[in-house]
mmCIF file of the N, C-alpha and C atoms, coordinates in Angstrom:
data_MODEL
# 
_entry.id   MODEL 
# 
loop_
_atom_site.group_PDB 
_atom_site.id 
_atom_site.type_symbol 
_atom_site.label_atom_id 
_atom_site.label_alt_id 
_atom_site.label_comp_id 
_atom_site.label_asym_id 
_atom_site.label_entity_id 
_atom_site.label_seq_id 
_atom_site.pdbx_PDB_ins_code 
_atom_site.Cartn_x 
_atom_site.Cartn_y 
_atom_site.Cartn_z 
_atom_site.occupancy 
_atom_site.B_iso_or_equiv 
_atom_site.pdbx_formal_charge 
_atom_site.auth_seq_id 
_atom_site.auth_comp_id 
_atom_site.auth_asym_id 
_atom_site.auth_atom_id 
_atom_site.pdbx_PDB_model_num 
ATOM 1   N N  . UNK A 1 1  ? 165.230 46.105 195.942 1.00 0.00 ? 1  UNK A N  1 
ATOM 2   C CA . UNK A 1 1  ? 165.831 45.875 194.654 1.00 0.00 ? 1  UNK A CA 1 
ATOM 3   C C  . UNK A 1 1  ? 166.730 47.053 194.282 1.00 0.00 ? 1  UNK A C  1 
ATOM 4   N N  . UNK A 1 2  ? 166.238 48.233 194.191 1.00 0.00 ? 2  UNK A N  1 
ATOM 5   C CA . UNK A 1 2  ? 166.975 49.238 194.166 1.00 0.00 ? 2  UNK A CA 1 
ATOM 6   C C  . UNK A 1 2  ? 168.498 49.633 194.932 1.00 0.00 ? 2  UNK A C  1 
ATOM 7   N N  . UNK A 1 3  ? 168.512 49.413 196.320 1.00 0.00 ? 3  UNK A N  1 
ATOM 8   C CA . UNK A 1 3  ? 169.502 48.937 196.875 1.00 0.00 ? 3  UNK A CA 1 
ATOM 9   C C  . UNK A 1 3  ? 170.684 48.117 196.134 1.00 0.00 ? 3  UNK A C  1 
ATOM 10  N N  . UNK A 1 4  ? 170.036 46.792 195.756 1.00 0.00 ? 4  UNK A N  1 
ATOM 11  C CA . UNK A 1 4  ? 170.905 45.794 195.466 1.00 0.00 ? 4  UNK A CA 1 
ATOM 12  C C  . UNK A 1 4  ? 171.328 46.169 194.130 1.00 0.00 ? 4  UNK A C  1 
ATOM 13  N N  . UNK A 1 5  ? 170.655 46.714 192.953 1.00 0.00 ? 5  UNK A N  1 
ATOM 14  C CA . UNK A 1 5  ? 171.414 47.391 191.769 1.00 0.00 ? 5  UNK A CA 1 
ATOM 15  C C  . UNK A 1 5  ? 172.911 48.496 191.937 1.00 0.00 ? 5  UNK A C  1 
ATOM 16  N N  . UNK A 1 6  ? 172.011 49.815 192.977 1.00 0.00 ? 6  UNK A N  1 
ATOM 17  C CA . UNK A 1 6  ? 173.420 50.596 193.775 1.00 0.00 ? 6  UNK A CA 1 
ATOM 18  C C  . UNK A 1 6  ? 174.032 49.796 193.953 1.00 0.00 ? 6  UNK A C  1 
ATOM 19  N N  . UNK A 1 7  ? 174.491 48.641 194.650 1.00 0.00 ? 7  UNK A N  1 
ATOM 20  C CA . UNK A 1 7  ? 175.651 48.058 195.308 1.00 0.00 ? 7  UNK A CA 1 
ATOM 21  C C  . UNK A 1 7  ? 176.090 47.468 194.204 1.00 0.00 ? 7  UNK A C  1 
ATOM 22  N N  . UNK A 1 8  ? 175.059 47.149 193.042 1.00 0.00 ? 8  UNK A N  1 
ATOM 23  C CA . UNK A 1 8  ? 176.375 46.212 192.140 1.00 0.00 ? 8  UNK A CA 1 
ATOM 24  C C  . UNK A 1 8  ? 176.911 47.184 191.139 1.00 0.00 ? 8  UNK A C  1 
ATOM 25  N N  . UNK A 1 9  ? 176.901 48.423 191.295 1.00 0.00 ? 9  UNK A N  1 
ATOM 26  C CA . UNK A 1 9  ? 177.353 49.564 190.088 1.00 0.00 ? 9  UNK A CA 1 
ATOM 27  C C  . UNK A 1 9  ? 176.223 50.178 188.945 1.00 0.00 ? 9  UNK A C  1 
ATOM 28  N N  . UNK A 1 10 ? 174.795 49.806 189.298 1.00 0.00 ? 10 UNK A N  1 
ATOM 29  C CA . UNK A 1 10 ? 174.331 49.985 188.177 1.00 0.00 ? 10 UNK A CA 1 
ATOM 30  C C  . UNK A 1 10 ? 173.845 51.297 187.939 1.00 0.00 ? 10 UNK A C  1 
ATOM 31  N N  . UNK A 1 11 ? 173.549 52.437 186.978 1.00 0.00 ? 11 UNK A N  1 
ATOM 32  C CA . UNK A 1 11 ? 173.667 53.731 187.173 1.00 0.00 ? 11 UNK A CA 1 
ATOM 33  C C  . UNK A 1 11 ? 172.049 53.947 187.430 1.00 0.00 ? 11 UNK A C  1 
ATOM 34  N N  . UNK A 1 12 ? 171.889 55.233 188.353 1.00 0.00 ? 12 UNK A N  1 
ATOM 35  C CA . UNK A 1 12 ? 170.942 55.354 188.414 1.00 0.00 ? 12 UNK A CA 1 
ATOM 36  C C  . UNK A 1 12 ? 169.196 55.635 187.399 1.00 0.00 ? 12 UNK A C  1 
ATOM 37  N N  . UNK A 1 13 ? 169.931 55.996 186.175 1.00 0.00 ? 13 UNK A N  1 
ATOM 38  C CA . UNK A 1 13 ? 169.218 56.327 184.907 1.00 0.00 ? 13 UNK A CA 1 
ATOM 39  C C  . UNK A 1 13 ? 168.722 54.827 184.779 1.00 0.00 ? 13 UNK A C  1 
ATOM 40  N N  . UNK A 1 14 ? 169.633 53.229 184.323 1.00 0.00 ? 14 UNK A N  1 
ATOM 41  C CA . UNK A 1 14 ? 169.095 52.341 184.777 1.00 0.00 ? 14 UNK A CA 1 
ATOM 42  C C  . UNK A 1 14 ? 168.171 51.821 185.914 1.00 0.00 ? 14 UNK A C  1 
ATOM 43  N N  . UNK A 1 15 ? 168.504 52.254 186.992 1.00 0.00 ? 15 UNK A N  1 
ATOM 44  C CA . UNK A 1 15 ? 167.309 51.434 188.123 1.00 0.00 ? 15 UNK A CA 1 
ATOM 45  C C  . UNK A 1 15 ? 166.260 52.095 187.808 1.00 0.00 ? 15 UNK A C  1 
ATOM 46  N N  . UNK A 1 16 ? 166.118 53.816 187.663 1.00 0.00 ? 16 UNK A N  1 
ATOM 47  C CA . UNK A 1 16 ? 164.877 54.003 187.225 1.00 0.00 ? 16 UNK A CA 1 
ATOM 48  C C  . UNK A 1 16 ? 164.062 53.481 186.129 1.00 0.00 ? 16 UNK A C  1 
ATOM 49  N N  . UNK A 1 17 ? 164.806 53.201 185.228 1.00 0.00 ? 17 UNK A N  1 
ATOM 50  C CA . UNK A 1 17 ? 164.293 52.520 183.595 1.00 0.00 ? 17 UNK A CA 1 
ATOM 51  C C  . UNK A 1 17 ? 163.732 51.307 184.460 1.00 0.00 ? 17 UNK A C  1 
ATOM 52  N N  . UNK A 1 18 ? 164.244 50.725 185.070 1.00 0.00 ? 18 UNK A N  1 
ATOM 53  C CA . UNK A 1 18 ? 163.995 48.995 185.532 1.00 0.00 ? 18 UNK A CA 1 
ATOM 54  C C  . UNK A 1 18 ? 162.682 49.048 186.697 1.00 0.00 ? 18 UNK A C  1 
ATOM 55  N N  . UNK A 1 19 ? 162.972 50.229 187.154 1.00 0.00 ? 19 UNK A N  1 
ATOM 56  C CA . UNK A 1 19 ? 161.594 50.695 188.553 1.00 0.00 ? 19 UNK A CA 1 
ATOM 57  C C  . UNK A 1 19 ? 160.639 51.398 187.983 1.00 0.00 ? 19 UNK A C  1 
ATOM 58  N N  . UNK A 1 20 ? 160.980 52.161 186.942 1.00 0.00 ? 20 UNK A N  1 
ATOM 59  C CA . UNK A 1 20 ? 159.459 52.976 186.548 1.00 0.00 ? 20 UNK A CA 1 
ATOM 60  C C  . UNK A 1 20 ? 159.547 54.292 187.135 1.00 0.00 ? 20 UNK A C  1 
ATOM 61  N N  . UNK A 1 21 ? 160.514 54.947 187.401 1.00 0.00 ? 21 UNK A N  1 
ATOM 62  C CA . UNK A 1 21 ? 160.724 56.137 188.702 1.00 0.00 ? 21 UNK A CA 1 
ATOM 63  C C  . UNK A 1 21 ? 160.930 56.722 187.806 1.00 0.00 ? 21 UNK A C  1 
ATOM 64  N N  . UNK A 1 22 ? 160.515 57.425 187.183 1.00 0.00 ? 22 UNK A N  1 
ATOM 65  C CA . UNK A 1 22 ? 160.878 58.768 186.313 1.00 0.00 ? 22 UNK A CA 1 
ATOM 66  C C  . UNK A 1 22 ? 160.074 60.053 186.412 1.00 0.00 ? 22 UNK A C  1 
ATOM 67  N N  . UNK A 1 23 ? 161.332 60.849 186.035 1.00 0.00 ? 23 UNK A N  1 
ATOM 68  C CA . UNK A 1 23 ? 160.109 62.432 186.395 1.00 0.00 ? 23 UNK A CA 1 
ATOM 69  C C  . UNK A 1 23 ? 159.521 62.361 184.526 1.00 0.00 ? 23 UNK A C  1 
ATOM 70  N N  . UNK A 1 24 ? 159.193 63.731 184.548 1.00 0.00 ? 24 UNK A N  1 
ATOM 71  C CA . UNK A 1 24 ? 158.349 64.251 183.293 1.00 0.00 ? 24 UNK A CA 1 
ATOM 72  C C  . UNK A 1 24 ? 159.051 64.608 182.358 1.00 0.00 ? 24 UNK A C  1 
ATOM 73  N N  . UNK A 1 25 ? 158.891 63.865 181.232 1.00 0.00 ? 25 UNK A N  1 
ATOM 74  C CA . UNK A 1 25 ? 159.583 64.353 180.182 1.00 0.00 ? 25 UNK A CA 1 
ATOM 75  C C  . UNK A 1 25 ? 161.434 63.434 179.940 1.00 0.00 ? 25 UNK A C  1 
ATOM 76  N N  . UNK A 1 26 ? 161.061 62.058 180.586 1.00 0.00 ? 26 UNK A N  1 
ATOM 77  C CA . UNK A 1 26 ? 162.275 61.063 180.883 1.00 0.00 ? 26 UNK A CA 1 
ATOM 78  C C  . UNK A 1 26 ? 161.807 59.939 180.543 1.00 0.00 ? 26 UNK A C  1 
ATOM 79  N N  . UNK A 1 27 ? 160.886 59.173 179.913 1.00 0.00 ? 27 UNK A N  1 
ATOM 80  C CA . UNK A 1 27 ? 160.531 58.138 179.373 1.00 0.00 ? 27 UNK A CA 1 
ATOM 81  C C  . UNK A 1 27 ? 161.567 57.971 178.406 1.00 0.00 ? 27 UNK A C  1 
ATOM 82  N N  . UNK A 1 28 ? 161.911 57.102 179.036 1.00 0.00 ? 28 UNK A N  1 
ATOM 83  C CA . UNK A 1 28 ? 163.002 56.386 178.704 1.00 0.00 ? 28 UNK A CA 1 
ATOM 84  C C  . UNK A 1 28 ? 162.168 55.229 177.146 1.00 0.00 ? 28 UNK A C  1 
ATOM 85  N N  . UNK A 1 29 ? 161.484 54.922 177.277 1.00 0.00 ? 29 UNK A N  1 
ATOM 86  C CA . UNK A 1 29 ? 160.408 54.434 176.031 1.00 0.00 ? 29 UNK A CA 1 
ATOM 87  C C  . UNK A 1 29 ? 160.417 55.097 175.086 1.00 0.00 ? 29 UNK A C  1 
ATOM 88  N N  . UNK A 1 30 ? 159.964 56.700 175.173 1.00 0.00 ? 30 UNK A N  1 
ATOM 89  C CA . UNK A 1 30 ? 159.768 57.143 174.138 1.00 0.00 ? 30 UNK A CA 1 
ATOM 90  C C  . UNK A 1 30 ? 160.362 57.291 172.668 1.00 0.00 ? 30 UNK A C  1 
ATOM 91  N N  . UNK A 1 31 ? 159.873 57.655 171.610 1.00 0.00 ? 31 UNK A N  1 
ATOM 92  C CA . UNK A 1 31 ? 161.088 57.718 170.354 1.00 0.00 ? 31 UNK A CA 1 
ATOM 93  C C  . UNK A 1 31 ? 161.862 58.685 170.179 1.00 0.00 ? 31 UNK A C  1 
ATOM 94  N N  . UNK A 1 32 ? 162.067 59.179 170.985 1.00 0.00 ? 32 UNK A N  1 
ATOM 95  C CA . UNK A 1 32 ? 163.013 60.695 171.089 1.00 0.00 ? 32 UNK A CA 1 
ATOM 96  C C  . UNK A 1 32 ? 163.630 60.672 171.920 1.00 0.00 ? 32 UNK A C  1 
ATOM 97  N N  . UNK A 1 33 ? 163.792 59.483 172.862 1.00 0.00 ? 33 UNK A N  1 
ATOM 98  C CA . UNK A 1 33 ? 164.859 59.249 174.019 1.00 0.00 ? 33 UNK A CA 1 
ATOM 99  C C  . UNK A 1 33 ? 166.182 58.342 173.565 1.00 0.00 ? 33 UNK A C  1 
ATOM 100 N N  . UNK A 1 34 ? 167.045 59.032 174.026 1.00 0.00 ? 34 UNK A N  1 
ATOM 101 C CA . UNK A 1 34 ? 168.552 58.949 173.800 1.00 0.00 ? 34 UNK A CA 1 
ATOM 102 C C  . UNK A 1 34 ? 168.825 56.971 174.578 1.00 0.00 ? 34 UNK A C  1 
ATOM 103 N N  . UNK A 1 35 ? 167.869 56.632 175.297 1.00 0.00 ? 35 UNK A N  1 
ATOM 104 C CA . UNK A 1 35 ? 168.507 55.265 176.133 1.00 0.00 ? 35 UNK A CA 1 
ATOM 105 C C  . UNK A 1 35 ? 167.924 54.236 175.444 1.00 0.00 ? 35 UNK A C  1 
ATOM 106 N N  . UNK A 1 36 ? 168.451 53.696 175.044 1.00 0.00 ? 36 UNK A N  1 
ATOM 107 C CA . UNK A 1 36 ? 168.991 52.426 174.286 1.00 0.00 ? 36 UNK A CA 1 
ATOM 108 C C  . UNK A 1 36 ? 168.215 51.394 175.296 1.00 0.00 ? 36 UNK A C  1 
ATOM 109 N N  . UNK A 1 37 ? 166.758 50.905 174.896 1.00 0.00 ? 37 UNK A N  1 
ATOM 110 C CA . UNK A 1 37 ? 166.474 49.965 175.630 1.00 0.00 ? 37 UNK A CA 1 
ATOM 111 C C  . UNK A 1 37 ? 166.942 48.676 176.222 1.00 0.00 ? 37 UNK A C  1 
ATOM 112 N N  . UNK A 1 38 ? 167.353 48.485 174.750 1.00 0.00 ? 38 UNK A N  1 
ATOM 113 C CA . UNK A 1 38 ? 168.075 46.769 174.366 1.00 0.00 ? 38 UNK A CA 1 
ATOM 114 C C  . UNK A 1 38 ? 169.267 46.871 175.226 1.00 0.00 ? 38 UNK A C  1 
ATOM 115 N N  . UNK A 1 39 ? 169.810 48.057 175.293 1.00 0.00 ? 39 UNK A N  1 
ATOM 116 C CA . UNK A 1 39 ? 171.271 48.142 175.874 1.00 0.00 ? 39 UNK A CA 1 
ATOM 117 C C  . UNK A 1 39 ? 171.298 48.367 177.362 1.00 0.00 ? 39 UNK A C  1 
ATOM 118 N N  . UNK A 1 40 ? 170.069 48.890 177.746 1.00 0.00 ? 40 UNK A N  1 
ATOM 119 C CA . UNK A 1 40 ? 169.898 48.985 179.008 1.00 0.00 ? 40 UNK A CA 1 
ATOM 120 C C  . UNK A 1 40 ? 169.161 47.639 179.511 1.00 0.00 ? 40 UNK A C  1 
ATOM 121 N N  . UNK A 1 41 ? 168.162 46.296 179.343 1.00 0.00 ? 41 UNK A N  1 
ATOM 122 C CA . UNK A 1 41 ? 168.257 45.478 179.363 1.00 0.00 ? 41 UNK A CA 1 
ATOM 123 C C  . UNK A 1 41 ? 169.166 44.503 179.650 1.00 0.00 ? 41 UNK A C  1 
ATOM 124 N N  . UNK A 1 42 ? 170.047 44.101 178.386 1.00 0.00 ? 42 UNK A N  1 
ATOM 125 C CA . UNK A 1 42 ? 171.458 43.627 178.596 1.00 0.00 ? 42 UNK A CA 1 
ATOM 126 C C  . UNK A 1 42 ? 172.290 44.010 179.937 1.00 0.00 ? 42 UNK A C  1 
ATOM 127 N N  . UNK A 1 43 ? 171.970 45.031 180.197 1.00 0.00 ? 43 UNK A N  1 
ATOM 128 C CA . UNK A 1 43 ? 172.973 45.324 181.177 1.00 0.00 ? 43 UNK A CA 1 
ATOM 129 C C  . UNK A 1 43 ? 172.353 45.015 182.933 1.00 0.00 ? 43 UNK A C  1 
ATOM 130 N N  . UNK A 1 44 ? 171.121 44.666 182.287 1.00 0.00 ? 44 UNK A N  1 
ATOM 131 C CA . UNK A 1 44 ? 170.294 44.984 184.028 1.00 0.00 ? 44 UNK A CA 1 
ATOM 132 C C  . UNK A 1 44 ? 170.233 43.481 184.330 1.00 0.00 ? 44 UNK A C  1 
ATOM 133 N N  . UNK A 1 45 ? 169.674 43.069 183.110 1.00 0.00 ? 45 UNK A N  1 
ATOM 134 C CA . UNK A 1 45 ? 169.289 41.307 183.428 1.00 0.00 ? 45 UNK A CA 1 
ATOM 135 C C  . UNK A 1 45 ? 170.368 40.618 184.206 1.00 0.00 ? 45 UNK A C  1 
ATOM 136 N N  . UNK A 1 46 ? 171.701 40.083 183.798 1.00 0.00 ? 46 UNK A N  1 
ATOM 137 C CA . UNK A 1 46 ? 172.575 39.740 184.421 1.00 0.00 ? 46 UNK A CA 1 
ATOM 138 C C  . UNK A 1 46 ? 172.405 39.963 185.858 1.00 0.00 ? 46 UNK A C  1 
ATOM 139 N N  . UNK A 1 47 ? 172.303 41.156 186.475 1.00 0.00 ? 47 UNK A N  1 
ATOM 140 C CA . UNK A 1 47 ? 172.248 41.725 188.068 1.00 0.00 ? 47 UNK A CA 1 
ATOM 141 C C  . UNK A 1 47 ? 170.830 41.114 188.602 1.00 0.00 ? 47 UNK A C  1 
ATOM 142 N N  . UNK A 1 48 ? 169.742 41.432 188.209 1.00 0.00 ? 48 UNK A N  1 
ATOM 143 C CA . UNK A 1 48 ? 168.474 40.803 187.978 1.00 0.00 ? 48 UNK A CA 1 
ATOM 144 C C  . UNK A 1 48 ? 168.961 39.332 188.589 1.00 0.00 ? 48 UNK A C  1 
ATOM 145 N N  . UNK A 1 49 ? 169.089 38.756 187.995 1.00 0.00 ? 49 UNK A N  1 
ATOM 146 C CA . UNK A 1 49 ? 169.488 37.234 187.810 1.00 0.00 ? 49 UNK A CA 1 
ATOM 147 C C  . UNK A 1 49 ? 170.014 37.100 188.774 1.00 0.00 ? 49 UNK A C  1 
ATOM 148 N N  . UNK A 1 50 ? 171.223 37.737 189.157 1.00 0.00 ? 50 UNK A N  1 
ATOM 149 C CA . UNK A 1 50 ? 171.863 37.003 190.408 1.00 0.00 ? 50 UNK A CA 1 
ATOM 150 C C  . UNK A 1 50 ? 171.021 37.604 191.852 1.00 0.00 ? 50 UNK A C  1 
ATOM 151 N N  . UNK A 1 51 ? 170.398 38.717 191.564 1.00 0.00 ? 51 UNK A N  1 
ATOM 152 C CA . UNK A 1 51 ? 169.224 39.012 192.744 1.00 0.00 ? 51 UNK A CA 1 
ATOM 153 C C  . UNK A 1 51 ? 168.469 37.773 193.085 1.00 0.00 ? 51 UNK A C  1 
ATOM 154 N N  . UNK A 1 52 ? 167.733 37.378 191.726 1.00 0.00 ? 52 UNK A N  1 
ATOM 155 C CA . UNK A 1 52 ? 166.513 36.440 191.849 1.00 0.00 ? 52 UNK A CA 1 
ATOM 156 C C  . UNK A 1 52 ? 167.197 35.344 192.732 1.00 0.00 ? 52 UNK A C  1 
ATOM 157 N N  . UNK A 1 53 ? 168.227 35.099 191.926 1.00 0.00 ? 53 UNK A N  1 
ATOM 158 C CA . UNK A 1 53 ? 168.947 33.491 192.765 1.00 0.00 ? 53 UNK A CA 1 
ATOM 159 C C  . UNK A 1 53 ? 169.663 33.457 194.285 1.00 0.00 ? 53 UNK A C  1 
ATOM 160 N N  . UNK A 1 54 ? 170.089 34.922 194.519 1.00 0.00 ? 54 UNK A N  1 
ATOM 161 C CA . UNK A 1 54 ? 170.079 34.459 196.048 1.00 0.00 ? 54 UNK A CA 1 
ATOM 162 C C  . UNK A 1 54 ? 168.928 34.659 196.939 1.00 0.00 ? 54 UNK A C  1 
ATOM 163 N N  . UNK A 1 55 ? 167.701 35.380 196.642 1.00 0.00 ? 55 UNK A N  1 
ATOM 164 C CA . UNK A 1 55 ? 166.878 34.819 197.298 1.00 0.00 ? 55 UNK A CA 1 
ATOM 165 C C  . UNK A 1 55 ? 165.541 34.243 196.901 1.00 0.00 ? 55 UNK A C  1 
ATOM 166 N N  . UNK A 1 56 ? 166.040 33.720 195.642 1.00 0.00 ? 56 UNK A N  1 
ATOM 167 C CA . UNK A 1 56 ? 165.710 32.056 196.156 1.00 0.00 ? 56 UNK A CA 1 
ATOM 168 C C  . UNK A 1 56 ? 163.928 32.130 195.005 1.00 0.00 ? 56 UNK A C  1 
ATOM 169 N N  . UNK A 1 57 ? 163.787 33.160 194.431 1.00 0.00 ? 57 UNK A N  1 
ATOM 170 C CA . UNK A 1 57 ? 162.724 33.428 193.062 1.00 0.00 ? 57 UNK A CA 1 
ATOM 171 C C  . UNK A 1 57 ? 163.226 32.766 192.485 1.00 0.00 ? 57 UNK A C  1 
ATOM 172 N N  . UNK A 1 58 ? 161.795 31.841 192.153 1.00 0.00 ? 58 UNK A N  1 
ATOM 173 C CA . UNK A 1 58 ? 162.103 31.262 190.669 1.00 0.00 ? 58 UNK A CA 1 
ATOM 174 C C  . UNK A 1 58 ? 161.450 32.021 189.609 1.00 0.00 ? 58 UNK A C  1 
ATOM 175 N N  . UNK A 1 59 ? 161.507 31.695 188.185 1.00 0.00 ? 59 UNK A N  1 
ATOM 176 C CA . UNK A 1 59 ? 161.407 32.333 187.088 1.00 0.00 ? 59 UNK A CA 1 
ATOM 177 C C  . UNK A 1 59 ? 160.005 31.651 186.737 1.00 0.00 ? 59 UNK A C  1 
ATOM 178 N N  . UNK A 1 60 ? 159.263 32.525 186.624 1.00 0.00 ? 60 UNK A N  1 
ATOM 179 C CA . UNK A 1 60 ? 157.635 31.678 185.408 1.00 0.00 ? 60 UNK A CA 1 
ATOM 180 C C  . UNK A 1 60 ? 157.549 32.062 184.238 1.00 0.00 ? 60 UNK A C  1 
ATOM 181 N N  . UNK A 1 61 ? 157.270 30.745 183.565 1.00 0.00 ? 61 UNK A N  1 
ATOM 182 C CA . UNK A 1 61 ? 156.736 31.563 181.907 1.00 0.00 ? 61 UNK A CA 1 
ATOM 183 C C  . UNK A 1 61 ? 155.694 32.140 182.011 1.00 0.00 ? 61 UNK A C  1 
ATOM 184 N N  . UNK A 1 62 ? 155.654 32.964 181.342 1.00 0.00 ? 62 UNK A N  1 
ATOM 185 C CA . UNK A 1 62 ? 155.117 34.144 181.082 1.00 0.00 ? 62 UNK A CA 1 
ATOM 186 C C  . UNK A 1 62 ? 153.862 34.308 179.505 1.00 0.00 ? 62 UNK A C  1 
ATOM 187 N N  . UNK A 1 63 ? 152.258 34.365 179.936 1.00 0.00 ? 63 UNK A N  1 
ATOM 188 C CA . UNK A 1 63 ? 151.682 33.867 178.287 1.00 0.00 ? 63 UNK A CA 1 
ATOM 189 C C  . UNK A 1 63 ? 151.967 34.881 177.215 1.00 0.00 ? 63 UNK A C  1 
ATOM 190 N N  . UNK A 1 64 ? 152.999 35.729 177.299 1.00 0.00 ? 64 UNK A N  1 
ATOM 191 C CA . UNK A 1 64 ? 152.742 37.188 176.672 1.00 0.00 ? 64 UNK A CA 1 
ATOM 192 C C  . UNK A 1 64 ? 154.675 36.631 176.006 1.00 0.00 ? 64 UNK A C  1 
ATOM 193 N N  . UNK A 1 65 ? 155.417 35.967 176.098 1.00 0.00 ? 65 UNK A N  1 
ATOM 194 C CA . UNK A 1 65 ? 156.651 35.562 175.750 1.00 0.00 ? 65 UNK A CA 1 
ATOM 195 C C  . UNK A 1 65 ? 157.030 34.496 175.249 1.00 0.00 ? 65 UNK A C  1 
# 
């Protein structure tokens, strides 16, 4: 997955937000962090999406959504 984000432009501060790869003191969650969840979302899903569909994941609902 990581791969396929690099290749479509996405910055690395994103793939980590989207992978969970962060060092200490980079929680990207927290309330004192500068990254814009919603905005980093928006921007990942789209890429997300066209991952899932070429190979071939489908989407489940989810009981928590």
């Amino acid at each position: 997955m990581k791969s396929h984000l690099l290749e479509k432009n996405i910055c690395p501060e994103l793939i980590n937000f989207q992978m969970g790869h962060w060092q200490a003191g980079e929680v990207p969650l927290g309330h004192y962090s500068a990254l814009s969840h919603v905005e980093a979302i928006n921007e990942i899903v789209p890429v997300l999406d066209e991952l899932f569909e070429e190979v071939g994941w489908k989407l489940l609902k989810s009981v928590i959504s």
